[in-house]
Every structure is written in C-alpha cells, then in structure tokens.
C-alpha positions as a printed NumPy array, in Angstrom:
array([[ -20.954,  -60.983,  -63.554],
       [ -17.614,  -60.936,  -62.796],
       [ -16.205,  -62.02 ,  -59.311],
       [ -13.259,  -59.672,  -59.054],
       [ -14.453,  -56.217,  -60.694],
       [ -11.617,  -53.638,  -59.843],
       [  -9.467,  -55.595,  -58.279],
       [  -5.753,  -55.29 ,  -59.021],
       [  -3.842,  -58.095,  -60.422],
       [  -2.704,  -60.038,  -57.568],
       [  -6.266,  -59.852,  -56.053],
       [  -7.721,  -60.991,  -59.134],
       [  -5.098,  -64.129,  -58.989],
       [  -5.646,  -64.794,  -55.535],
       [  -9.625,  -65.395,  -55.687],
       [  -9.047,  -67.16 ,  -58.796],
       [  -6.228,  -69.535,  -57.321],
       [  -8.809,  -69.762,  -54.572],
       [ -11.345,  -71.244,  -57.   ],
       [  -8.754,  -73.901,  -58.982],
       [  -6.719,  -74.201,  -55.581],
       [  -9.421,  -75.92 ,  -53.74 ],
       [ -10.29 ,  -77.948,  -56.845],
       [  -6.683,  -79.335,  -56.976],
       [  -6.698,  -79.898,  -52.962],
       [  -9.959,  -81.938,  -52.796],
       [  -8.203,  -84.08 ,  -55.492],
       [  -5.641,  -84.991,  -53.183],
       [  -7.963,  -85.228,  -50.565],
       [ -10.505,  -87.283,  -52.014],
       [  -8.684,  -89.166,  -54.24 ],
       [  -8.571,  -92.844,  -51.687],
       [ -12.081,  -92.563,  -51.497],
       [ -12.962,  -93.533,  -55.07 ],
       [  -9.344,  -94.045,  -57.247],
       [  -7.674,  -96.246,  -54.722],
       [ -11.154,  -98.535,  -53.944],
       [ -10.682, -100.877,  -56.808],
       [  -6.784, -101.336,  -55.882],
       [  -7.08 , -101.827,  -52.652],
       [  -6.039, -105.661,  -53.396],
       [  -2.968, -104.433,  -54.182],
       [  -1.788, -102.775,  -51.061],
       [  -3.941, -103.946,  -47.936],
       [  -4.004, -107.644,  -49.427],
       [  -6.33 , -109.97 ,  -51.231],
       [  -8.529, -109.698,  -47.354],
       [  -9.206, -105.733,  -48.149],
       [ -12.526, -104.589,  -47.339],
       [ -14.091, -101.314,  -46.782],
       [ -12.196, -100.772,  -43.352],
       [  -9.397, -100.787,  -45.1  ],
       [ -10.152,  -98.137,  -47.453],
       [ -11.906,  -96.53 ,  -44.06 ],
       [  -8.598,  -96.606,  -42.431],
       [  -6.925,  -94.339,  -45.337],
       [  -9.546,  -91.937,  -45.748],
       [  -9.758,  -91.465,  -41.708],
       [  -5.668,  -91.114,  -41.859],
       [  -6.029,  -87.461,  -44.069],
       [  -9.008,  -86.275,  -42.072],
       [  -6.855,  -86.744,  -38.217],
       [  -4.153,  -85.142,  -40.046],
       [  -6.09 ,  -82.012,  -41.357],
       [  -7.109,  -80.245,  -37.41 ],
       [  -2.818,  -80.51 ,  -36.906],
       [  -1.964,  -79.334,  -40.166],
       [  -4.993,  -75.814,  -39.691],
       [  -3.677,  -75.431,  -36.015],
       [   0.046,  -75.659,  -37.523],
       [  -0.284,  -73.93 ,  -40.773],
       [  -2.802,  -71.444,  -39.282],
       [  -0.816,  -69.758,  -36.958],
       [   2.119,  -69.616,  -39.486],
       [  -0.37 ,  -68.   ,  -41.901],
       [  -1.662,  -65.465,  -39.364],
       [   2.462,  -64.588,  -38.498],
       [   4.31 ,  -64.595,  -42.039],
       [   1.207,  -64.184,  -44.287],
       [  -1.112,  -66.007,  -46.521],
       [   0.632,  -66.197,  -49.617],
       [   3.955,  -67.825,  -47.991],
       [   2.328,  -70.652,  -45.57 ],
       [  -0.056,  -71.238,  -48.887],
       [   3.189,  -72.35 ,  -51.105],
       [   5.099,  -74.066,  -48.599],
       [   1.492,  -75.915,  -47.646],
       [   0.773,  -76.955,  -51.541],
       [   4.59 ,  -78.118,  -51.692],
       [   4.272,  -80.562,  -49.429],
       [   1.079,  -82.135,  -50.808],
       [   2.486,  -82.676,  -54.054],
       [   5.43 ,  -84.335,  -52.011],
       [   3.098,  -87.062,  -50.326],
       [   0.692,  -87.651,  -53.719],
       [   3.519,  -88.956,  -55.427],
       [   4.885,  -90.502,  -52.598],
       [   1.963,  -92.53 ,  -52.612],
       [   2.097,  -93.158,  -56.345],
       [   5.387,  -95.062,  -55.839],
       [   4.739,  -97.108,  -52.742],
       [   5.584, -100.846,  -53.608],
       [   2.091, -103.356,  -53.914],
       [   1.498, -106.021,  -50.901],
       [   2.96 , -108.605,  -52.505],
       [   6.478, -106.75 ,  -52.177],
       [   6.706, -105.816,  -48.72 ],
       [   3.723, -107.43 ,  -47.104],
       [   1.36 , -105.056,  -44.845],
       [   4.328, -102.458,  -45.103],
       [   2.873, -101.077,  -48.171],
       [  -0.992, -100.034,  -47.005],
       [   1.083,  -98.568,  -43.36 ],
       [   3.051,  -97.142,  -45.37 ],
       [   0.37 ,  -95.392,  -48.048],
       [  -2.167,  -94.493,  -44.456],
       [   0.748,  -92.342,  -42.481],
       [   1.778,  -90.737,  -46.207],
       [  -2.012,  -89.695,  -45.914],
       [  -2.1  ,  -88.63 ,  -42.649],
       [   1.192,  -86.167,  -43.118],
       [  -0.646,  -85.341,  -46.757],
       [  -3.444,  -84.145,  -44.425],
       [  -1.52 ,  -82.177,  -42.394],
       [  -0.362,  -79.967,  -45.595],
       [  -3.544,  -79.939,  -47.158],
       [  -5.162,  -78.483,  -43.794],
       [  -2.22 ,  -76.202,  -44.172],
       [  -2.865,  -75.092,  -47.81 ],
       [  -7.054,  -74.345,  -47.488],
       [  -6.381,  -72.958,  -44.307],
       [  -4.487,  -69.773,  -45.883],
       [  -5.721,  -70.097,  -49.42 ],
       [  -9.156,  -69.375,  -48.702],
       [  -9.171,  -66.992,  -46.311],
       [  -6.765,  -64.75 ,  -48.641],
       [  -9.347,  -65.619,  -51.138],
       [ -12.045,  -63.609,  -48.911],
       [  -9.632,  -60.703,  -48.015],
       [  -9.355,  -59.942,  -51.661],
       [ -13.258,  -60.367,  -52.208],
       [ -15.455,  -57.417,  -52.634],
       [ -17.888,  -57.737,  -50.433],
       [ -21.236,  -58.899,  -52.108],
       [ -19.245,  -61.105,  -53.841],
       [ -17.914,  -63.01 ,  -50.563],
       [ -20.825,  -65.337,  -51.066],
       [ -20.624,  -66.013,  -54.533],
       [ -16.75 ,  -67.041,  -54.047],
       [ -17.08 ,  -69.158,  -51.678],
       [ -19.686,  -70.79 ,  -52.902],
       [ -17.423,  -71.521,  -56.018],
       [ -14.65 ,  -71.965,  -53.729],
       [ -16.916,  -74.829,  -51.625],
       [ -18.204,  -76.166,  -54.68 ],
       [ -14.797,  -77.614,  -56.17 ],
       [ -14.99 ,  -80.429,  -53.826],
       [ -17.624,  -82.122,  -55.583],
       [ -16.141,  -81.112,  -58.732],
       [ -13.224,  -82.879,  -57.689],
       [ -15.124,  -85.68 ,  -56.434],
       [ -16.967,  -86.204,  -59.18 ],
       [ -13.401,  -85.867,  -61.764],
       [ -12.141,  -88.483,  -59.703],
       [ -15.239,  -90.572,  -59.993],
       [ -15.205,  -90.593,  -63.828],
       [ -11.855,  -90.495,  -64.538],
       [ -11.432,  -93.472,  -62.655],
       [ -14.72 ,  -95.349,  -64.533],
       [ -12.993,  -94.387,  -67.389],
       [ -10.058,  -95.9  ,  -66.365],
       [ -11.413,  -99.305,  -65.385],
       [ -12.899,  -99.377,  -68.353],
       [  -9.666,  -98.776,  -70.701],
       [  -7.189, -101.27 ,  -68.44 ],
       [  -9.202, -103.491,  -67.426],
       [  -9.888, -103.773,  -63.822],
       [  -6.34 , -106.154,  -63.18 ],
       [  -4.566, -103.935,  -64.531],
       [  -6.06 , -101.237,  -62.854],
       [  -5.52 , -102.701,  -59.582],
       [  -1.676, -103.669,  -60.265],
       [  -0.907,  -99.948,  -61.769],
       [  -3.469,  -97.531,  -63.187],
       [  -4.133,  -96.697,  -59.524],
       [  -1.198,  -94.81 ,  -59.341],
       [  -1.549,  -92.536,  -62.656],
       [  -4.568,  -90.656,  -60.571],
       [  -1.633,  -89.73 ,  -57.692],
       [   0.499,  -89.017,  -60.381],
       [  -1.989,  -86.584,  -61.711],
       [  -2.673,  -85.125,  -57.944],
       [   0.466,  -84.474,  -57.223],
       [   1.784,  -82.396,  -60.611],
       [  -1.783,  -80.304,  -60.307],
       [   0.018,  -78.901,  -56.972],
       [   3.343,  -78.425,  -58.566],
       [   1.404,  -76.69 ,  -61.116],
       [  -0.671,  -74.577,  -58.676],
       [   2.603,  -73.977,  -56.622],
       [   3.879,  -72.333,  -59.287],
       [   0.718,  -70.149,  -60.416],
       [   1.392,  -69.438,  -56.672],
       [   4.478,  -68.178,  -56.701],
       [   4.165,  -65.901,  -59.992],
       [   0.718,  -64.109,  -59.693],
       [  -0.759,  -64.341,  -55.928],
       [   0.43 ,  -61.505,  -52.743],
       [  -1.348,  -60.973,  -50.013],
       [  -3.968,  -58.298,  -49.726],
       [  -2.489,  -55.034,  -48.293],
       [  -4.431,  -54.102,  -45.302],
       [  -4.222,  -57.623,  -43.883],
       [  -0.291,  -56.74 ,  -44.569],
       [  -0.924,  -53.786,  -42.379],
       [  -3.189,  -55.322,  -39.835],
       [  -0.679,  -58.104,  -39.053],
       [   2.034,  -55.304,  -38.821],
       [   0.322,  -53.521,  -36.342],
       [  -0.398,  -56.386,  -34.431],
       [   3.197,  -57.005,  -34.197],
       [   4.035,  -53.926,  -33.013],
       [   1.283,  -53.745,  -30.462],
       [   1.519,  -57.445,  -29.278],
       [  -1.778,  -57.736,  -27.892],
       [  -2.698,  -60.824,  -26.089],
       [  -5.792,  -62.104,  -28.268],
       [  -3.67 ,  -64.093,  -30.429],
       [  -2.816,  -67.524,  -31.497],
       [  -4.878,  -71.014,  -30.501],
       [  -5.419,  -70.226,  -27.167],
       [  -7.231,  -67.206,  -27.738],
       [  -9.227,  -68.889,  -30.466],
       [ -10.197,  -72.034,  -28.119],
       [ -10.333,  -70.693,  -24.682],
       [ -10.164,  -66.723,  -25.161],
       [ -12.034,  -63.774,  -26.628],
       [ -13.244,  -65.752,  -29.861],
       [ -13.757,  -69.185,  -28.229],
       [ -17.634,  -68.325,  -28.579],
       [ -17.326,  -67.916,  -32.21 ],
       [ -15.045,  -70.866,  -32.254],
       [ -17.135,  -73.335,  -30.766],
       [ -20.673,  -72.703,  -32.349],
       [ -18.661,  -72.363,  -35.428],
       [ -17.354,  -76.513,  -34.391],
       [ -21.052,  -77.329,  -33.78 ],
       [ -22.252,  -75.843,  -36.857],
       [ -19.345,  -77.596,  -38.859],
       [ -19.241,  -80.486,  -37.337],
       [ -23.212,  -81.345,  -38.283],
       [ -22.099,  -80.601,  -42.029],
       [ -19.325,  -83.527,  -41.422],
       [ -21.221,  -85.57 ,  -40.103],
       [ -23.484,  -85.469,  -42.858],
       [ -20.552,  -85.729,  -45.471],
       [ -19.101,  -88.967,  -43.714],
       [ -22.72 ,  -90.782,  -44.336],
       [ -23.789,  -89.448,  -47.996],
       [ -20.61 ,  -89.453,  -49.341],
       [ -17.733,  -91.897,  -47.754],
       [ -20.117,  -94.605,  -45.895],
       [ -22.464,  -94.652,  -48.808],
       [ -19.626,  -95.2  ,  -51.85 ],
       [ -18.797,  -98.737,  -49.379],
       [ -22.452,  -99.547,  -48.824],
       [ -23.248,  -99.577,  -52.656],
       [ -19.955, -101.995,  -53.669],
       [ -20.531, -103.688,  -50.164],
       [ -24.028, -104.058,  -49.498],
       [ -25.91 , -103.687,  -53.001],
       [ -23.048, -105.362,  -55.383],
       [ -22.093, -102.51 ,  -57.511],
       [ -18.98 , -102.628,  -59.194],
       [ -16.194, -100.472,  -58.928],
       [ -16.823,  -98.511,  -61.904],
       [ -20.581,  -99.087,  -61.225],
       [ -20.15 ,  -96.509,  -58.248],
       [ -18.079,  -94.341,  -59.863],
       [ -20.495,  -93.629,  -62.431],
       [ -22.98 ,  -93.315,  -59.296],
       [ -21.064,  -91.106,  -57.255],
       [ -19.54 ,  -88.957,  -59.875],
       [ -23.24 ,  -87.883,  -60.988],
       [ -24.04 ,  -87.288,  -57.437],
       [ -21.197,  -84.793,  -56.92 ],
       [ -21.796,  -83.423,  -60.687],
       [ -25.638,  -82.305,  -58.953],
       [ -23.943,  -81.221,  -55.432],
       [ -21.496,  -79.227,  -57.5  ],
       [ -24.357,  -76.906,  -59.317],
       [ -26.456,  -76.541,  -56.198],
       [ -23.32 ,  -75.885,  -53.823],
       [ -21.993,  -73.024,  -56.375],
       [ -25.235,  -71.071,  -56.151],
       [ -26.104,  -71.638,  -51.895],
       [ -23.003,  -68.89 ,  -51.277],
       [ -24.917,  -66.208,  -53.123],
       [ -28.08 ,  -67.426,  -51.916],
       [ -26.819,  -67.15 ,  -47.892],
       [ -25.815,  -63.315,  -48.709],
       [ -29.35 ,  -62.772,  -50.74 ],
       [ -30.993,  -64.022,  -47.13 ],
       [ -28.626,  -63.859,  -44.352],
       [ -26.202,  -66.012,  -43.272],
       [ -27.864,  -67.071,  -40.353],
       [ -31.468,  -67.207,  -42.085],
       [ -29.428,  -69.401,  -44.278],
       [ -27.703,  -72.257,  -41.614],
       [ -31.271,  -72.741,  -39.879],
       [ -33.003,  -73.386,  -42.155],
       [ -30.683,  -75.61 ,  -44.733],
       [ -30.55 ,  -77.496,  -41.685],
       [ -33.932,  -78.416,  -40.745],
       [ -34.278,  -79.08 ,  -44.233],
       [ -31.776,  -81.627,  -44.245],
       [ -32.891,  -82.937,  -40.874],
       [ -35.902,  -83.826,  -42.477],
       [ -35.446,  -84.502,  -45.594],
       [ -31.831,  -86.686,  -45.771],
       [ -33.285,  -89.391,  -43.397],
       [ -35.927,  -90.352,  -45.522],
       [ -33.771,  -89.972,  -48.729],
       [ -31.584,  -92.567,  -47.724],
       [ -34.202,  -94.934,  -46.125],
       [ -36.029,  -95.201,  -49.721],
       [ -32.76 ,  -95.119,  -51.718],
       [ -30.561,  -97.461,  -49.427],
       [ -33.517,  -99.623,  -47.283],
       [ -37.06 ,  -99.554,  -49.773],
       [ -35.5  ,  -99.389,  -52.817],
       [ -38.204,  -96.762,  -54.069],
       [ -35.203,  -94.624,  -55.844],
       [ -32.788,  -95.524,  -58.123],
       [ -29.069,  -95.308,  -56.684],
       [ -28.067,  -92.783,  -59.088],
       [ -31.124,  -90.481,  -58.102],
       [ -31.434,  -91.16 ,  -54.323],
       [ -27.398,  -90.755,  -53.928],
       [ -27.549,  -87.29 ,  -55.937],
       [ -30.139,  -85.915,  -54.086],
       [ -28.762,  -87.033,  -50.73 ],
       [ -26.123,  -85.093,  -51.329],
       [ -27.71 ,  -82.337,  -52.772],
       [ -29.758,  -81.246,  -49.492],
       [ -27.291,  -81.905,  -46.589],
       [ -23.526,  -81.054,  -48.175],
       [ -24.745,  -77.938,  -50.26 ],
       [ -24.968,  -76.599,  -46.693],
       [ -21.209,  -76.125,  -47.493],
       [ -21.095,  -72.816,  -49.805],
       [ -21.528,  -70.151,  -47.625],
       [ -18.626,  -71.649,  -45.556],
       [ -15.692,  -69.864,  -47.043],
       [ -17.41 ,  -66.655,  -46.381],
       [ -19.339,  -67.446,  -43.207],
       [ -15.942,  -68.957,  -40.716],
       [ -13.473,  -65.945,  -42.481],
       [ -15.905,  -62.994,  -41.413],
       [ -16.027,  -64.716,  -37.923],
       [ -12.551,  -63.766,  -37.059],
       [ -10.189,  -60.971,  -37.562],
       [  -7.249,  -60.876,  -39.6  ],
       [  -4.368,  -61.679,  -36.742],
       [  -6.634,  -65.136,  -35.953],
       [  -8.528,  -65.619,  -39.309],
       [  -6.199,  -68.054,  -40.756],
       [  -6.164,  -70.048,  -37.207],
       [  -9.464,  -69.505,  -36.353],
       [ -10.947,  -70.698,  -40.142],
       [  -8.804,  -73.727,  -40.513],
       [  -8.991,  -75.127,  -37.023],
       [ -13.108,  -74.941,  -36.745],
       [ -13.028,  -76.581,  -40.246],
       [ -10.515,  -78.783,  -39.452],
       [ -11.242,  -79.795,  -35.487],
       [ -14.407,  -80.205,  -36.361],
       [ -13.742,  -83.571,  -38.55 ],
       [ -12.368,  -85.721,  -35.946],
       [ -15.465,  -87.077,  -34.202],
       [ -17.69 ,  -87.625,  -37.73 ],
       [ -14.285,  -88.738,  -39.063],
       [ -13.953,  -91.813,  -36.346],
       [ -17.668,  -93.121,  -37.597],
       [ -16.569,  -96.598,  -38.633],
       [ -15.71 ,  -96.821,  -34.585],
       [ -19.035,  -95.67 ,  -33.193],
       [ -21.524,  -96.216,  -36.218],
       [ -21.162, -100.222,  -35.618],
       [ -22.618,  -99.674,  -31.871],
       [ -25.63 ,  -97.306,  -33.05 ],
       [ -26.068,  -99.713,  -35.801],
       [ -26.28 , -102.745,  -33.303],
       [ -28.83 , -100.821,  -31.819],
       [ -31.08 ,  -99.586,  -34.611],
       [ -30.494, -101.292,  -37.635],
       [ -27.545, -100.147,  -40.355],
       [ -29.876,  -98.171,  -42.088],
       [ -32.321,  -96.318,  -39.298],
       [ -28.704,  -95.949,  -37.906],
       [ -27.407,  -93.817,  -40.649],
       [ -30.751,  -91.929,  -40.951],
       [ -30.269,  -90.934,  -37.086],
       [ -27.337,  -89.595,  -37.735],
       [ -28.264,  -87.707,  -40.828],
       [ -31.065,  -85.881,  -38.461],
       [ -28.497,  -85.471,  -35.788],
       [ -26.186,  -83.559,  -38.147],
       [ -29.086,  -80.864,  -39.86 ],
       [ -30.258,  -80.344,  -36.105],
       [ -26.482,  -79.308,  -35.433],
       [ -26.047,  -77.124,  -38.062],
       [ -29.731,  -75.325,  -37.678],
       [ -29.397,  -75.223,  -33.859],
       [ -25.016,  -74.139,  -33.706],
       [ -26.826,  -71.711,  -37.146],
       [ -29.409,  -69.523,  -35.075],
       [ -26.477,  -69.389,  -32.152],
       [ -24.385,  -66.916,  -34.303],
       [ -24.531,  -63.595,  -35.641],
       [ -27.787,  -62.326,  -38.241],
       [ -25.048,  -61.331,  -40.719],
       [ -28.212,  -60.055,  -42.899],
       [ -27.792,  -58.612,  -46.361],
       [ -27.36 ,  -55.044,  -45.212],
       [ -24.551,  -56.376,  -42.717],
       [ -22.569,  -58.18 ,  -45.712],
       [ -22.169,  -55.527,  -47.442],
       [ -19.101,  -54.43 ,  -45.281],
       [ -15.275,  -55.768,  -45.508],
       [ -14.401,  -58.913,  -44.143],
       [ -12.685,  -57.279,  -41.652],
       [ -14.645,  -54.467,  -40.511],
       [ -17.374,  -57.495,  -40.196],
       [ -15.06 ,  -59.382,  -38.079],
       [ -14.678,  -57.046,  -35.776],
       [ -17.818,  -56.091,  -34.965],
       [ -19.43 ,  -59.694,  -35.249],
       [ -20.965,  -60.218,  -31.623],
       [ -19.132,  -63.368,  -29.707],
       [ -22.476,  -65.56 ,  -29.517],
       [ -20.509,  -67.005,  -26.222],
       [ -18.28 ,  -64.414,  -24.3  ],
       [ -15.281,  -65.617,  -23.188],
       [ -14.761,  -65.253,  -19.399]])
C-alpha cells in the first residue's frame, strides 16, 4: 500500500522526508546515549561515570521545549518548509561541532562543558526541525493514512537507536576499544552531522508546504485573530488540549527515560556488560520496538485514538513493572529478551503520536502546539537522575524504577480517556477539518 497515493510531488517528498527526516534527527539526538558511552574517558576524565553521560543526554532534552516553543511559532508564521531547513542547518552545525571538540587531556574539564552546552543548543534545533517536519508531514497525509505515517514517522527513533547501537559494536570491535575512546567516537558525529547536510538539501530541492495550510496561515494574517502563538496554546483556547496532551506525553517519557537511557547505564554499571556488550543489547531492543512501533499508528486509526492511549497504557502499567523486576532484579530473563520487550510495551505507545498531537491543533498553532507538548513534556522525566536517587532511597533501585514505570502507563491511560474519541469514522476527515472540530477536553476560561 502506498502512503502517498495521489499526492503531487512535493507532498509525496514531504511525507517521505518526514519518514528519513526523523531517522536522521534521532541520530543526532540519540547518538551520546550509546556512541559517546565508551569515550566518555576521553572528555569527562578517567573519573567518568554514568552521570556524566546523564549530564549530556539531559543537556539535548532541556534544550528541545526552547527550541519547539522557538521554532514553533516561526513555523506557524513563515511556514513549515522554511523553519524545517534553517532547523536541520543548525543541527548539522553542532554534530560536527562536537566531532572536533579537543579530549580532556587537552583542555581539562573544558572539553565535556564544552561537548554538554553544544548539546543543549543541538537540542534547541532539533526541537526546531521535528517540530515543523512532522506536522507538514501530516498536512500532506491523506487521511487514513495519518496513522500509518506516523507510525513510520515514530518508529525511526528506534531505528536510529538501534543503527547507533550496532554501528558502534561494530566499531569497538574493528578499533579496538582505545582507540575507540581516543577517536572513533567522533566518526559517528561525523556521520550525524553530513546525514543533515544531506537531508537539508533533499529539503531544499523537493519539499513545499501543503497549499491550504499556505492559505490558512494567510488568512490568519489578514484576520489577526487573537488565538495565536504560546499563550494561546498554554493559557488560552487550546490550553485543554495542551495540557492533557503534556500528561499523556509526559507518561510516554517517563517511560523512555527508564527502559531506554537508565537501563543502557544499569547494564554496563550494575550487571558488568561491556560497552559493545550493550550495544548489541540495546540495538536488538530498538530493532523489536522499531517493528511494533511502525504498525501501533495504523492500529490507533483501526480502533480509535483514544481506545488506543487507554488501553496501551494500562497495559504498560502492568506489564513494564514486572518486566523489569525479572529482567533487572530476578534474573528470570535474559538481558537481551527482558530489555526488548520492555521496550516493546511502554515506548510503542509512541506511533500514533505524529498523528494524534497534529490533529489536536489547527494549522495557525499546530507547529507550536505539536512541538511544545512533545517537547515541554521532557523536562520533568528528563531531570530523573535528580529525583530517582530519593525514590530509590526509599524503595529500593529496582521497585523504584518499576514505580515509575506504573506511574507513567497510568499517565498516559488516564491524560488518554481525557481527550477526544477520534474513532475510525472521525479519522477519516483532514487534519484540519479534525482540528477544528476536536472538543477542548478542558475549556479555557
């Protein structure tokens, strides 16, 4: 089946760059979480632990809610296509950036500050280019195939994650994990930042913005109405969309933070893995989230997307606590089985996503409104090596993290029922026309 029947040319590029975009963007985004872990040495010091590595990783996800509040308002003024280019630009600026900064034994701690703000102003752009990609993506959808897209679209992350993963195994394995350390690091940002120069220019030559969003941001120009920009997304007429939107997302980042960042340190930390050892681990994880995550888009328009959120997320409230007590506590599964199906029933919740936040909002807020409930909502999961010590003083590291995993599938079943039915019948409409007539599960006074 094809995922952009009729469509003309630029529509046709602009779901596809979609697809590949997001693939190249979680690269950049992901790529301290598993290529930089066996260098750390080499710019945070021969005392380097997982904080460190924490640290970096937490610098691109406080950058990403500045970057979707920046870029989003940009994209909902001048247009998708524009804010995406000037977005992807700048993250191919800061990934090789990063693959020049000197080692510590140059400059002392100078080189890991400098490598965490480079990340933090890389996560400002990236927030900047997902935040208009995608929800062009959607305009140019038809609509039964919203749900298939995004689930495509949601699914690169893992496919990303899970390059990454092996191509850094492989690596390891080739150099040698000195020279690794000292310099192979640095050929994975090298790689990071030409896919955006790449993608910047499959950008500039095939993708335009979709027409009647042209039109609809046109009129809204000339009629200047006064439902526009952050405020009315936060505190105005879509602030009830906005914020069980937040809930819902930030129960899927939660879940993310323990299944996929906190557990690739707990297996080198805790169990004695090797670097290339949880590669191998958490590249087939992301190899089994990827399948799954492609097909829950369709799946959420086959049943509803609200059908959909509840009940992935009892499922995961039930299921991902016990998962990681007898993978990470008991020992009854194997890492590379436990790992992949942790990930499997709590961050597949992801596919509809794409979809599900772009048919919340109408075209003059959609870019603002997508990127900063996506984005906002990764701050508080995103500061968990802050407040998971204190739970885990509490519980015990490992009932600690299964809390949490409950915590997170209540949030997305509970913030799930809160918004619209969105059935099958509903999705058949145009993003738009399904905007606008989404109820606000929260009025706005």
């Amino acid at each position: 089946m094809s995922l952009v029947p009729g469509l003309p040319p630029a529509g046709r590029a602009a779901v596809r760059a979609g697809v590949v975009g997001n693939y190249v963007d979680q690269i950049n985004i992901f790529l301290p979480v598993v290529a930089l872990a066996p260098a750390l040495v080499t710019l945070a010091g021969p005392h380097a632990g997982v904080t460190a590595g924490a640290v970096v990783i937490v610098a691109t996800l406080l950058g990403r809610p500045i970057g979707s509040m920046v870029f989003g308002r940009i994209s909902d003024r001048i247009g998708r296509t524009r804010t995406t280019k000037a977005a992807i630009a700048g993250t191919a600026v800061c990934s090789l950036a990063i693959a020049a900064v000197p080692t510590h034994e140059s400059i002392g701690a100078a080189a890991i500050a400098i490598v965490v703000l480079l990340r933090f102003v890389g996560g400002i752009f990236l927030a900047g280019e997902y935040t208009s990609a995608i929800p062009l993506a959607m305009e140019w959808s038809a609509p039964r195939r919203r749900g298939m897209v995004s689930g495509l679209i949601m699914s690169m992350a893992p496919w990303a994650q899970s390059s990454i993963a092996f191509a850094t195994a492989g690596l390891v394995a080739l150099l040698g994990p000195q020279a690794y350390a000292e310099w192979g690091w640095r050929l994975a940002f090298v790689a990071g930042g030409c896919a955006s120069v790449a993608l910047l220019l499959y950008y500039s030559a095939r993708v335009a913005d979709a027409p009647h969003v042209v039109r609809q941001r046109e009129q809204v120009e000339g009629g200047a109405p006064a439902s526009v920009g952050l405020r009315a997304v936060l505190g105005g007429v879509y602030a009830g969309a906005f914020w069980q939107i937040f809930g819902l997302m930030s129960g899927l980042w939660l879940m993310t933070n323990m299944v996929v960042i906190l557990a690739t340190g707990r297996l080198a930390a805790d169990h004695g893995l090797t670097g290339s050892e949880v590669a191998v681990v958490m590249g087939v994880a992301s190899v089994s989230q990827a399948v799954v995550m492609s097909m829950t888009g369709h799946w959420s328009t086959l049943l509803g997307r609200r059908r959909f959120f509840v009940g992935w997320g009892v499922a995961a409230a039930l299921s991902a606590p016990a998962l990681w007590l007898a993978t990470m506590s008991a020992g009854v599964l194997p890492f590379v089985v436990g790992i992949a199906a942790l990930q499997v029933v709590t961050v597949c919740g992801y596919g509809p996503v794409g979809a599900y936040l772009c048919e919340r909002f109408p075209a003059h807020v959609r870019a603002t409104g997508y990127g900063t409930a996506y984005s906002l909502s990764i701050v508080l999961p995103a500061l968990w090596p802050w407040w998971l010590p204190t739970l885990e003083s509490l519980l015990g590291p490992d009932v600690a993290v299964a809390v949490v995993l409950a915590a997170g599938g209540l949030l997305v079943a509970g913030c799930g029922a809160l918004g619209p039915r969105l059935a099958p019948a509903d999705l058949e409409r145009d993003v738009e026309d399904l905007a606008l007539a989404s109820p606000d599960p929260v009025p706005a006074r």
